[in-house]
C-alpha positions in Angstrom: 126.8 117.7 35.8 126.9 114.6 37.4 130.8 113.2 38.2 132.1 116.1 36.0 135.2 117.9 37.2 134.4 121.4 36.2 132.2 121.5 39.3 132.3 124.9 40.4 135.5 126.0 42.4 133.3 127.7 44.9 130.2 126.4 46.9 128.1 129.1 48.8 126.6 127.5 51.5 123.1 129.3 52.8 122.9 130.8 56.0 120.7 132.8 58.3 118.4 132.5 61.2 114.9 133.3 59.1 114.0 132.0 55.6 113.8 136.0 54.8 117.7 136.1 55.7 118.6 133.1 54.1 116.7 134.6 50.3 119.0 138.3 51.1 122.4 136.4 51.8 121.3 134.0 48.5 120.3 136.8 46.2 123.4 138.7 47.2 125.9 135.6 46.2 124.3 135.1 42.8 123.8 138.9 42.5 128.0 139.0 42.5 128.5 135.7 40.7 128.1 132.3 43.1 127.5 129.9 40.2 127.0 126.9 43.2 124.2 127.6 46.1 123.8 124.7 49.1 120.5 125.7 50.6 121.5 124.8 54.3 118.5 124.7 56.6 118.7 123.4 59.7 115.7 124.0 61.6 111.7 123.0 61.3 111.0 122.0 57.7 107.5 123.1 56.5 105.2 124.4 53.5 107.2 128.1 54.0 110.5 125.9 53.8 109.1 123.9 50.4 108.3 127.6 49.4 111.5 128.9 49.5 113.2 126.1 48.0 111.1 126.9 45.0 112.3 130.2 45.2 115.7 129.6 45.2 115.1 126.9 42.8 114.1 129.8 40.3 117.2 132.2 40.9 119.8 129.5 40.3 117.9 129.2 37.1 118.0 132.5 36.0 121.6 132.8 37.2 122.5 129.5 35.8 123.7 128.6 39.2 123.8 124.8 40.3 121.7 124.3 43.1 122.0 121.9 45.6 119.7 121.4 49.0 121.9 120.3 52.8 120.0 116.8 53.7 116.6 117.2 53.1 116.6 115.0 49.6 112.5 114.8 49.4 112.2 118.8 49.1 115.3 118.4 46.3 113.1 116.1 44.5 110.5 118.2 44.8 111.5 121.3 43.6 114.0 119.5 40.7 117.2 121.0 42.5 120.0 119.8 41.1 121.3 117.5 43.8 121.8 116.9 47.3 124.7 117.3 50.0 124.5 114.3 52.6 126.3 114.5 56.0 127.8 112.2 57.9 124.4 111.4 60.1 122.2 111.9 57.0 120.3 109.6 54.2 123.1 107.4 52.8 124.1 108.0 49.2 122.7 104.9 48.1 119.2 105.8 48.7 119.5 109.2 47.8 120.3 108.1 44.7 117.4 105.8 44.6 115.0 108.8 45.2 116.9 111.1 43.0 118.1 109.1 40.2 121.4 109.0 38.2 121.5 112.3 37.1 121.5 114.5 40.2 124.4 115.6 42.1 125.2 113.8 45.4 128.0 115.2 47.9 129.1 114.0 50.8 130.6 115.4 54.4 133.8 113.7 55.4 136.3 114.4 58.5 138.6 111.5 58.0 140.5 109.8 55.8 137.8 106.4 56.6 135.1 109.3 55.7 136.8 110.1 52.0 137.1 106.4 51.3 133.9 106.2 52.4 132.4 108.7 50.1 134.2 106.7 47.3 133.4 103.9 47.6 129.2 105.5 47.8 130.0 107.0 44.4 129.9 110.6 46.0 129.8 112.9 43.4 132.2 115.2 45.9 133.0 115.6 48.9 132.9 118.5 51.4 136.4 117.5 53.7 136.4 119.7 56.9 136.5 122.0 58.8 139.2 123.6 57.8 139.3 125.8 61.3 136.6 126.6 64.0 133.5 128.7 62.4 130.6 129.7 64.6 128.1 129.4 61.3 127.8 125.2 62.2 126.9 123.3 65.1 128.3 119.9 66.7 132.0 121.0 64.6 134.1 117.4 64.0 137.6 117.9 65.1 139.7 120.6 63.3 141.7 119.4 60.4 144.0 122.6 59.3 146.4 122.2 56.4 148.6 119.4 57.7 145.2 117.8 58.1 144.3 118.0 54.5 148.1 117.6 53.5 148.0 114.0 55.1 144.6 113.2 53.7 145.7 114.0 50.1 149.0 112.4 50.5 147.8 109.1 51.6 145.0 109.2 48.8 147.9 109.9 46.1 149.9 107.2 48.1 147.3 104.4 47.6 146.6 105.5 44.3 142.7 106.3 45.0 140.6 108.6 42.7 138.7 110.4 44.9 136.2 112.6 43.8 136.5 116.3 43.8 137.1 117.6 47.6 135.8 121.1 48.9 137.7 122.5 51.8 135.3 124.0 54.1 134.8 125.7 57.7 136.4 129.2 58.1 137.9 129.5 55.4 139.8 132.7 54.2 141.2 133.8 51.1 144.9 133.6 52.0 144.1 130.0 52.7 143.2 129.3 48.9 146.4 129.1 47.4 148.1 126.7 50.1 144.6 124.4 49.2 145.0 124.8 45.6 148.6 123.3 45.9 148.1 119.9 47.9 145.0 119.2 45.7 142.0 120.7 46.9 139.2 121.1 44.1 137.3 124.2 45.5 136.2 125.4 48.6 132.8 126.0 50.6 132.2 129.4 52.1 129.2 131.2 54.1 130.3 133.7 56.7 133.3 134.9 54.4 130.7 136.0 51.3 127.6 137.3 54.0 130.2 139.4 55.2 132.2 140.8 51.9 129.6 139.2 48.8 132.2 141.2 46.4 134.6 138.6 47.6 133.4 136.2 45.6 135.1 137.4 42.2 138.5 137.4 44.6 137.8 133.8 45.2 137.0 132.6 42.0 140.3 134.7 40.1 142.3 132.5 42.8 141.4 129.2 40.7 142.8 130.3 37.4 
């Protein structure tokens, strides 16, 4: 999958205050067709942690789902998920790909246009650009970006002639959004409260990249 442009339009990105919330909200996206889980987890990692990793490993398995883990790259080695998302503060791309190898997935945050050049010049695999607007499902949020944000961004990327890799809009996103992101260049986007919420809204998401 590595640096392959079929990537999944739409990343579903874990959330939940207990492991046991996390597994429902997971289950639920593959159960209505997520084809891309992020296993965010931002609080103590332990043996229960490396469990559930495990766990999830096996139902993007059976679903056929890519699975990626948010920053902790030694439990994605571990249980032979399929990559890695890096942000900004995080292990840099370079030695993630040391302890991964070739073939896993590596994305990267980005707020800025120095971030996306950044992430290219790493070899990102792709890059989660955002937010998008304010959501309450992340801590420490980098400044707001909106559309004109991402409009600028893309423009100066097509401007200078840069192949970036594919970029994922993400924080607070909304379905209406999709089609004004679709048009300036956005690859996919990456959703959590949107698909807890409304899980059937997945197939609605996913018709809107056709």
């Amino acid at each position: 999958m590595k640096r392959d442009k079929t990537y999944s339009r739409l990343q579903y990105i874990s959330d939940g205050e207990t492991l046991e919330l996390q597994e429902r909200n997971i289950r639920q996206a593959l159960a209505f067709g997520a084809n891309w889980i992020q296993l965010r987890w931002k609080k103590n990692k332990d043996e229960a942690f490396e469990s559930f990793a495990k766990n999830v490993r096996v139902l993007c398995t059976k679903h056929q789902a890519c699975f990626i883990i948010n920053d902790h790259v030694d439990t994605a080695k571990k249980v032979e998920a399929d990559g890695v998302h890096l942000g900004l503060d995080d292990m840099s791309v370079l030695d993630a790909r040391r302890i991964l190898g070739t073939n896993k997935i590596i994305g990267g945050t980005a707020n800025t246009l120095d971030h996306v050049l950044s992430r290219t010049e790493e070899n990102c695999d792709y890059i989660g650009l955002g937010p998008f607007r304010f959501t309450s499902t992340k801590q420490k949020l980098s400044p707001i970006l909106g559309l004109d944000g991402y409009q600028e961004i893309t423009d100066l990327l097509t401007k200078r002639n840069i192949s970036a890799p594919p970029i994922y809009a993400i924080g607070g996103i909304r379905v209406n959004d999709i089609s004004d992101l679709k048009e300036i260049g956005i690859h996919g986007v990456a959703v959590s409260g949107l698909i807890n919420n409304d899980p059937k809204i997945i197939q609605t998401i996913q018709s809107k990249w056709l």
